[in-house]
DRENGU-692343 format. One line per field, with one value per residue (C-alpha): residue number from 0; residue in one letter; x, y, z. Coordinates in steps of 0.5 Angstrom, whole numbers, plus 500, padded with zeros to 3 digits. Each point is the difference from the previous one (the first is absolute). Example, Ala and Ser with C-alpha at 12.3 -4.5 7.8 and 13.67 -1.06 7.14 Angstrom:
2
i: (0_1)
aa: (A_S)
east: (525_502)
north: (491_507)
up: (516_498)
REM end
This chain:
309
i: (0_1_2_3_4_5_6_7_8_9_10_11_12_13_14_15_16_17_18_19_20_21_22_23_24_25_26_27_28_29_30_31_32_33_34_35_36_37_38_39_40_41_42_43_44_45_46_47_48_49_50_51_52_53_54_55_56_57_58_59_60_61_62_63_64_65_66_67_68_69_70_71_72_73_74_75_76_77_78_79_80_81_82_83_84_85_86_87_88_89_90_91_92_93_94_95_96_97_98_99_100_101_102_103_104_105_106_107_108_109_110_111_112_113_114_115_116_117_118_119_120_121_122_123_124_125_126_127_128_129_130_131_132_133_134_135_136_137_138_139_140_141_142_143_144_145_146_147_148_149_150_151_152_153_154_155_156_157_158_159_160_161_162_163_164_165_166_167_168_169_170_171_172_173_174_175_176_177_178_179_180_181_182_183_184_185_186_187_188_189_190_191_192_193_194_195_196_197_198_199_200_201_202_203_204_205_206_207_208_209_210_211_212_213_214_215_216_217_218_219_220_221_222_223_224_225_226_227_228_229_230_231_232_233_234_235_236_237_238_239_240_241_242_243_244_245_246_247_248_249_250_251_252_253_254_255_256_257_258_259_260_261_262_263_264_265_266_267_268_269_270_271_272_273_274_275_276_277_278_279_280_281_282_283_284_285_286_287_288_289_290_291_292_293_294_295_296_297_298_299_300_301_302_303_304_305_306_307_308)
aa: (X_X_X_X_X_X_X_X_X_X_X_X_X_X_X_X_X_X_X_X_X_X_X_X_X_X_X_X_X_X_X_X_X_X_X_X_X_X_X_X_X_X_X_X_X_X_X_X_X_X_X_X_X_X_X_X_X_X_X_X_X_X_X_X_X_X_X_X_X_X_X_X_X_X_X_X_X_X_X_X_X_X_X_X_X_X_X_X_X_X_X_X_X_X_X_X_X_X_X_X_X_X_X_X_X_X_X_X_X_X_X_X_X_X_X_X_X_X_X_X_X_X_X_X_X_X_X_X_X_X_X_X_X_X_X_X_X_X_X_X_X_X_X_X_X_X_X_X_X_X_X_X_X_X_X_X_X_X_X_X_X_X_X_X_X_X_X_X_X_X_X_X_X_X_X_X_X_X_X_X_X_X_X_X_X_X_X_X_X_X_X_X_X_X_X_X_X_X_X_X_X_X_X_X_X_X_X_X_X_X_X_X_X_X_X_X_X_X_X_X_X_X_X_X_X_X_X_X_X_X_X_X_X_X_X_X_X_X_X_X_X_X_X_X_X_X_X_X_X_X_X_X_X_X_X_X_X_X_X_X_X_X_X_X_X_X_X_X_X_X_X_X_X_X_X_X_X_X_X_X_X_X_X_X_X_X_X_X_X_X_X_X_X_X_X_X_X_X_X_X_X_X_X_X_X_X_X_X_X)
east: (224_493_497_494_493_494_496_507_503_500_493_496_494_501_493_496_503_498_492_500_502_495_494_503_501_493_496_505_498_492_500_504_495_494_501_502_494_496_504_498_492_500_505_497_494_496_492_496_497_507_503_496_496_502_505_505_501_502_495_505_496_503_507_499_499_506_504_497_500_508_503_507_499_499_505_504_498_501_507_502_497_503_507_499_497_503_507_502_498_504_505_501_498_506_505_497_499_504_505_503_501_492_503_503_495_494_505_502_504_499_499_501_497_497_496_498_498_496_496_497_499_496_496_497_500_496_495_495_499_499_494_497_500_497_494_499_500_495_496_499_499_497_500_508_500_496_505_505_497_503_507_500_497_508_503_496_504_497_507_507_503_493_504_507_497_496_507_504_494_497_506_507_498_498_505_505_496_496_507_503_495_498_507_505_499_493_503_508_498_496_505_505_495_495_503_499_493_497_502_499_492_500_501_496_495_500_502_493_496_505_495_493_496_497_499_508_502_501_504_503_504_502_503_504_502_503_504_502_502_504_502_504_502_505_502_497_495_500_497_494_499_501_495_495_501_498_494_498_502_496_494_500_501_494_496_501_501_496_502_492_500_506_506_500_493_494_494_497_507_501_507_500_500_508_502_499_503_506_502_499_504_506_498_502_506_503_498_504_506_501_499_507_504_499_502_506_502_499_504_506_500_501_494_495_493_497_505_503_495)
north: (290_498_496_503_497_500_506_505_497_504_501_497_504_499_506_494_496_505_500_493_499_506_496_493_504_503_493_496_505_501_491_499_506_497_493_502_503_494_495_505_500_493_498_505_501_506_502_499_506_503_495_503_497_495_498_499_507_504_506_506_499_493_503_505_495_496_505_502_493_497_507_495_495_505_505_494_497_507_501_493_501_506_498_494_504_507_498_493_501_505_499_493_502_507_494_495_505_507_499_497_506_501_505_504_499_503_506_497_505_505_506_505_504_506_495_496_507_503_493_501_507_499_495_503_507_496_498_506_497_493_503_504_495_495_505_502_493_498_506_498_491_501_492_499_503_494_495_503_497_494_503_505_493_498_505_501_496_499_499_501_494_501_506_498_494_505_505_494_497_506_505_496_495_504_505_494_497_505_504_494_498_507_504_496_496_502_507_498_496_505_505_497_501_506_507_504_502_495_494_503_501_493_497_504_499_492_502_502_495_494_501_500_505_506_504_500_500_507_501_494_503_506_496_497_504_503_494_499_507_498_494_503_506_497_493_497_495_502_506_498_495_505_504_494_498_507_501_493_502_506_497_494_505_505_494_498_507_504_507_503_507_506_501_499_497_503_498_495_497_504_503_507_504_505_493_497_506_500_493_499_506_497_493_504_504_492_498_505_499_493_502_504_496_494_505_503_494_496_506_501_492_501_496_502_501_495_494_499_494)
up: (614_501_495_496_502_496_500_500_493_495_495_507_503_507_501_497_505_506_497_499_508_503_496_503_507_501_498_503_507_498_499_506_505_497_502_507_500_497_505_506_499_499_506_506_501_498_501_495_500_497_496_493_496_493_497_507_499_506_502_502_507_500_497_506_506_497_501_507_502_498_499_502_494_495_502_500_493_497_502_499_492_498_502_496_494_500_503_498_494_497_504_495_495_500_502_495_494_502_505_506_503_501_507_495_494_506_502_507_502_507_498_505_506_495_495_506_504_493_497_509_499_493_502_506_496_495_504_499_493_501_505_495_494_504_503_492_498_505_499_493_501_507_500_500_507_502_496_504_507_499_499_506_505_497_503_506_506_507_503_500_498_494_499_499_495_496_500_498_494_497_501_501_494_494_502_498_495_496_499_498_494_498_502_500_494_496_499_500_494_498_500_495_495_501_502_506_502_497_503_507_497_497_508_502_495_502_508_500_495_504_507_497_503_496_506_502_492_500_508_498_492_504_506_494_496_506_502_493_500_506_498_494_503_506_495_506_503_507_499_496_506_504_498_499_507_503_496_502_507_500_498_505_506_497_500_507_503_495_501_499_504_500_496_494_500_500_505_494_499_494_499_501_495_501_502_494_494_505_501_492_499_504_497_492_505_502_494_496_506_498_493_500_504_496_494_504_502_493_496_505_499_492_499_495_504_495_499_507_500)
REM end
């Protein structure tokens, strides 16, 4: 039998631990982007007319220029930072503090045609919403839809092999990554101590707070809360990837390809207004599915809904 470890012996709070690793995590990621970004305006050149004023900050024209101008060593230094970050860093700390079984502590488990098929069809009924939330908050902060210039000049690729490494980076990466830190070991750990919902709500509270943008801060809490409900619902962390993959691949295609006439948008690229009741209620209906599958499937196993973790 496996030797305890830390964080699993009794009377030890791993929760404590799980917050502790999101603060380190996040400020570990935030230092490392700002001295790439210091590192970049300092090594290549950038006109002066958009490097911005005082202190050696970076104008956002300057951020922009960058982005447009070394798109490769950007895309490669984010993916490099989140696999050191958000991977490498839990999977120490569970088999250092946890377990050695860090696959099964992150719910590594193939979880079927069904689950795989309902987390895709979800996040593409899921869509509609995560436009409208996205219009409204531009409508109500016309100056985050300019802050948003930098992150889309990220996406956008001018070639094929830009395409496939922009996939690989933005869509591939926090799929694995992001899954891991928030899914796979902040709500796994989570679970251990706090009831169903909330678990899931927390991650996704900190899912959202964890990419620093006010603007997306309310897509980015639905989005995870889904791939948290998911993640609970199948006991796997495939399907969270999954989903989180997709919605990432989605979004990069319609940056590159963007769909701005006919089905299912209008003329002014808005969603059409049937499209968008009825893709939401077959998001309720995939979500209610997966829902009492997962039910089914927990009681026909003899385990109870809330202490199968």
């Amino acid at each position: 039998m496996e030797k305890k470890r830390f964080f699993t012996s009794p009377g030890k709070n791993p929760v404590r631990l799980s917050f502790l690793v999101l603060f380190i995590s996040w400020a570990a990621h935030f230092i490392a982007g700002k001295v790439f970004l210091f590192a970049l305006l300092h090594i290549f050149p950038i006109p002066g007319s958009v490097y911005g004023l005082g202190y050696g900050e970076a104008s956002p024209e300057a951020v922009l220029y960058i982005i447009k101008h070394y798109r490769v060593p950007v895309l490669f230094s984010n993916a490099l930072i989140q696999f050191a970050v958000l991977l490498a860093l839990p999977v120490f700390l569970i088999r250092r503090w946890h377990t050695k079984d860090v696959k099964g502590y992150l719910r590594f488990r193939a979880p079927g045609i069904l689950p795989v098929v309902l987390s895709i069809t979800g996040i593409i009924f899921i869509l509609p919403a995560v436009s409208l939330l996205s219009e409204l908050m531009y409508r109500v902060f016309p100056d985050f839809e300019k802050m948003e210039k930098a992150s889309l000049a990220l996406i956008r690729t001018d070639t094929l092999p830009e395409l496939i490494f922009s996939l690989l980076s933005l869509s591939v990466t926090p799929a694995v990554c992001e899954e891991i830190l928030f899914r796979g070991y902040f709500q796994r750990t989570l679970h251990g101590k706090i009831r169903f919902p909330y678990h899931i709500i927390i991650s996704g509270l900190f899912f959202a707070f964890y990419h620093q943008r006010i603007s997306g801060f309310p897509v980015f809490f639905l989005l995870g809360l889904y791939f948290g409900f998911l993640y609970y619902s199948f006991d796997s962390i495939y399907v969270s990837m999954t989903a989180h993959f997709v919605y990432n691949l989605l979004i990069i295609l319609n940056v590159n390809f963007p769909l701005r006439s006919g089905f299912p948008f209008s003329g002014e690229g808005h969603f059409i207004m049937p499209v968008f009741i009825s893709l939401s209620c077959l998001f309720m209906l995939n979500t209610a599915v997966v829902y009492f599958i997962s039910r089914s499937k927990r009681e026909n196993e003899g385990r109870d809904l809330e202490n199968s973790w």
